[in-house]
Phi, psi and omega in degrees: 000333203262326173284341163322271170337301216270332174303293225264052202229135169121140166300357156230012152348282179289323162311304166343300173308289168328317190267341225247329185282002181252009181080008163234147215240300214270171350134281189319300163310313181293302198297002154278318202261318178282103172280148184049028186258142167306073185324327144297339170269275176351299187300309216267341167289325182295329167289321172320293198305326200279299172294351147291347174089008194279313196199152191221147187235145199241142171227124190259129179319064209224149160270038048310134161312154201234139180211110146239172197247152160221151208271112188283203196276301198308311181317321173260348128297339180254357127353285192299313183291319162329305189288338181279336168291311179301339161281349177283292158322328143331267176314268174000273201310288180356306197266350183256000000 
């Protein structure tokens, strides 16, 4: 549980995840959807995540260089347990 915890710890991960599992990949994209993440935290949670097995990043030969990320099997596996916390969460708010 605690390397578990300890993979998805930082305040933008899960978001992180969450847009990438909605289909955007840039860099660029997260700093519009995430409000108030740090392009520097942005980087440096995205570099974790990559060395977590979470997500592989492609950077395509281009002028500007082009840089995305995409969700490894593990990254979608934890998609899936996202949803089941958010459903989880759900029922909470529900009962009160």
């Amino acid at each position: 549980l605690e390397l578990a915890v300890n993979t998805i710890s930082g305040k933008w991960k899960i978001p992180i995840i969450w847009q990438i599992h909605k289909g955007m990949k840039r860099p660029s994209e997260f700093l519009r959807n995430i409000a108030k993440v740090d392009r520097r935290v942005l980087s440096q949670q995205l570099k974790e995540m990559e060395r977590d097995g979470l997500l592989v990043k492609e950077v395509f030969n281009e002028l500007p260089p082009r840089v995305e990320y995409t969700l490894t099997e593990t990254g979608r596996e934890l998609v899936a347990i996202l949803w089941q916390l958010n459903e989880w969460g759900n029922r909470l708010a529900a009962g009160k």
